[in-house]
C-alpha positions, 0 to 999 in steps of 0.5 A, spaced: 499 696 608 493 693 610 487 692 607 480 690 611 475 687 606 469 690 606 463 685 605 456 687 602 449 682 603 449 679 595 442 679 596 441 687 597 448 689 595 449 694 602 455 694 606 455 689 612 455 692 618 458 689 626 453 688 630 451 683 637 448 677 635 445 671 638 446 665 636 442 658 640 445 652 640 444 645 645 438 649 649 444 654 651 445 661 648 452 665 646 453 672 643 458 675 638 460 681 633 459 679 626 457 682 620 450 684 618 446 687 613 443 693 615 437 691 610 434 685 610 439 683 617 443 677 614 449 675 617 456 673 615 458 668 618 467 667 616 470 660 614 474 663 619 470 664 626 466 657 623 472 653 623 475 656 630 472 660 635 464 656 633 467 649 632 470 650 640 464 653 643 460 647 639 465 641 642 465 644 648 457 644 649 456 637 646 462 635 652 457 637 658 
């Protein structure tokens, strides 16, 4: 059985929602779903999407 892990904002205590977000990096811009506080709108960035999907569009904007 699967479990999904429900995140929530340790400064509001609400649960994280999924939603776009924009993130700059180099003068270029990219958008992907990630968890967010409704309330104060931090985002949740896992060690996971850093590592991997983040890492590569990172290495790939510095090689241009």
């Amino acid at each position: 059985m699967s479990e999904e892990r429900i995140w929530k904002c340790a400064k509001c205590g609400v649960e994280l929602r999924t939603r776009k977000t924009i993130f700059n990096y180099m003068e270029r811009t990219v958008s992907h779903d990630v968890p967010v506080c409704p309330k104060c709108g931090k985002v949740f960035i896992s060690r996971a999407l850093a590592e991997g999907r983040m890492a590569e569009v990172e290495e790939q904007l510095e090689d241009k």
